[in-house]
C-alpha positions in Angstrom: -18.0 -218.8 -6.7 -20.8 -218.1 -9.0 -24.3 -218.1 -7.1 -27.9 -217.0 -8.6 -28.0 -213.9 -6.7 -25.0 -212.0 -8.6 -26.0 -210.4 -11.5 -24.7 -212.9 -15.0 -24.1 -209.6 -17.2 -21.7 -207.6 -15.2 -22.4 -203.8 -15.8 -19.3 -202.2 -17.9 -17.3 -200.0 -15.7 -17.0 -196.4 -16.0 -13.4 -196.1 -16.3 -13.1 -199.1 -19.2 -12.2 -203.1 -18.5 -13.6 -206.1 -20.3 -17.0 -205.5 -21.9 -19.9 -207.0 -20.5 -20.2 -210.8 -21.2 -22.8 -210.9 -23.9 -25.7 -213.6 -24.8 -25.0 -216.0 -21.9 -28.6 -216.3 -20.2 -29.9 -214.8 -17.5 -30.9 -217.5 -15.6 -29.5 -221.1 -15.6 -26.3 -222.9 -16.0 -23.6 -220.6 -16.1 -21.0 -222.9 -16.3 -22.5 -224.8 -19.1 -22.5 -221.3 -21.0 -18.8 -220.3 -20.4 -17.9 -224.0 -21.2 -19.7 -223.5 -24.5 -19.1 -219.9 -25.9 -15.1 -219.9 -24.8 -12.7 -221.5 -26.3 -9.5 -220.0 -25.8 -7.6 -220.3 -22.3 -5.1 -219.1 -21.1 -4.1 -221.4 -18.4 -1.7 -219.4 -15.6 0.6 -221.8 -13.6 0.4 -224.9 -16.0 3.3 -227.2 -15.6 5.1 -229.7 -18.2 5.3 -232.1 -15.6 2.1 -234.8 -16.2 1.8 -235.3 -12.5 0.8 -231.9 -12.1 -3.0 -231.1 -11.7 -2.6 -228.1 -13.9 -1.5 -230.6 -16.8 -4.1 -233.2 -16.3 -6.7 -230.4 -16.8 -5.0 -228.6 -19.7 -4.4 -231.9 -21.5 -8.3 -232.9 -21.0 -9.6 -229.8 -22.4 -6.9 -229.5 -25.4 -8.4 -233.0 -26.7 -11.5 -231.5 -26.0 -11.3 -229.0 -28.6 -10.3 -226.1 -26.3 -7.1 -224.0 -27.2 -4.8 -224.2 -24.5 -1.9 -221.0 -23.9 0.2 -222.1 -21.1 1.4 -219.0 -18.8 4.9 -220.1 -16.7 7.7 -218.1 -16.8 9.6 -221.4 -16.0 8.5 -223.7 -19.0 9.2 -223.1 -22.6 6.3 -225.5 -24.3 3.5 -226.9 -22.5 1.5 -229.9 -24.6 2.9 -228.5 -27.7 2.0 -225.1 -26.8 4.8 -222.0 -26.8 4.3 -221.2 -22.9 4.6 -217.4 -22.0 5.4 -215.9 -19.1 2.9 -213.6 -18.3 -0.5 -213.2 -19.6 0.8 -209.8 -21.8 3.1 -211.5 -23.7 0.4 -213.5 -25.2 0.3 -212.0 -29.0 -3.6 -213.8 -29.0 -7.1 -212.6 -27.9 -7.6 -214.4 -24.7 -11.2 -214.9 -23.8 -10.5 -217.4 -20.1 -7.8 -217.0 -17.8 -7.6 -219.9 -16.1 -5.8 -219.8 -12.6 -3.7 -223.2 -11.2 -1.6 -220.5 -8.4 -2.2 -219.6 -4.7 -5.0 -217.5 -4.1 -2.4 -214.9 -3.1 -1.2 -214.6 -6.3 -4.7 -213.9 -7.9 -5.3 -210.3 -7.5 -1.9 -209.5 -9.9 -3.6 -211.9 -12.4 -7.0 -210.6 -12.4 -5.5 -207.0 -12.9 -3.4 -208.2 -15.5 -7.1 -210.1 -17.0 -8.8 -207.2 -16.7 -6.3 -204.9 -19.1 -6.0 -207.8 -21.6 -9.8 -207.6 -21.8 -10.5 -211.3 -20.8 -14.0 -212.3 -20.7 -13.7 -215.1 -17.4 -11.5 -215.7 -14.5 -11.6 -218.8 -13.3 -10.3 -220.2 -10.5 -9.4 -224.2 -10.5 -10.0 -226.5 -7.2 -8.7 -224.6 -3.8 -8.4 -221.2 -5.2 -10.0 -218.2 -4.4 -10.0 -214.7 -3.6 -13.1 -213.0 -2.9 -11.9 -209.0 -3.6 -10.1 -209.9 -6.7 -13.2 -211.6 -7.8 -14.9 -208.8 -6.9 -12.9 -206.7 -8.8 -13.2 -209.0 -11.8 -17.3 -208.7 -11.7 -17.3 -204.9 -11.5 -14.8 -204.8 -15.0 -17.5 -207.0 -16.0 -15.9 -210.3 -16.1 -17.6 -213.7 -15.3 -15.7 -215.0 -12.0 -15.9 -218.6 -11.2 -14.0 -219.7 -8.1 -12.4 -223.2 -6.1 -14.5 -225.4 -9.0 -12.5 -228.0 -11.6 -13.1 -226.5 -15.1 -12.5 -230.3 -16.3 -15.1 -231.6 -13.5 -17.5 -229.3 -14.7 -17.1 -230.0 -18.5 -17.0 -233.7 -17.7 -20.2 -233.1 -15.5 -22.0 -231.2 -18.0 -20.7 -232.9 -21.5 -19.5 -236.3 -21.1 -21.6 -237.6 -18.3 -24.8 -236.9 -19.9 -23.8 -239.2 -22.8 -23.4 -242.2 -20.3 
């Protein structure tokens, strides 16, 4: 999970990765600023099945103007999304890679982030995994772990209006 004390413009490794995230502040509401700048997500472990948490979240931030790319090998369309089944096969610029699997699984998909030249990894509700995270920061992604990505745009864009 994000806290003040790590550093919001990741240095760029010496051996290549993601650039370092660019004009977000250096102090303040990170969230907020991800939630803002990126658009595209590619959601990892998002199921066609509306009782799913993955799909309640992926449909909430589609009609919220996001563009959602569903990654699950097992499902062909996801919302009205083509669904891939790995984050390679998606012919798109991905800027988040949003993660709805065990925390086990996370260090394959941060590697697999980190090639493709993502921007953020973040990790929904009850996932995280501090060395892949780790890894994440020092290709100079953002990492945001265990926190609701519709929770926080609901907290941040639609409460405020109330």
């Amino acid at each position: 999970m994000y806290t003040r004390n790590q550093p919001l413009r990741p240095d760029r490794p010496p051996h290549g990765g993601a650039p370092p995230a660019t004009s977000l502040p250096e102090t303040g509401d990170v969230i907020r600023s991800i939630l803002e700048r990126y658009r595209t997500l590619a959601i990892v472990g998002l199921s066609s099945k509306p009782s799913r948490p993955s799909y309640g979240v992926a449909a909430y931030l589609k009609t919220h103007g996001y563009h959602v790319i569903p990654v699950n090998p097992n499902e062909v369309t996801v919302l009205g999304e083509t669904a891939y089944a790995r984050l390679e096969d998606i012919p798109e610029r991905i800027e988040v890679v949003v993660i709805f699997r065990r925390s086990e699984y996370v260090p394959g998909i941060v590697e697999e982030a980190i090639r493709l030249g993502a921007r953020v990894i973040w990790m929904q509700e009850g996932v995280a995994h501090e060395e892949a995270a780790s890894r994440a920061r020092q290709a100079g992604l953002l990492v945001i772990q265990d926190r609701c990505m519709l929770k926080e745009h609901a907290r941040r864009f639609v409460a405020e209006g109330i």
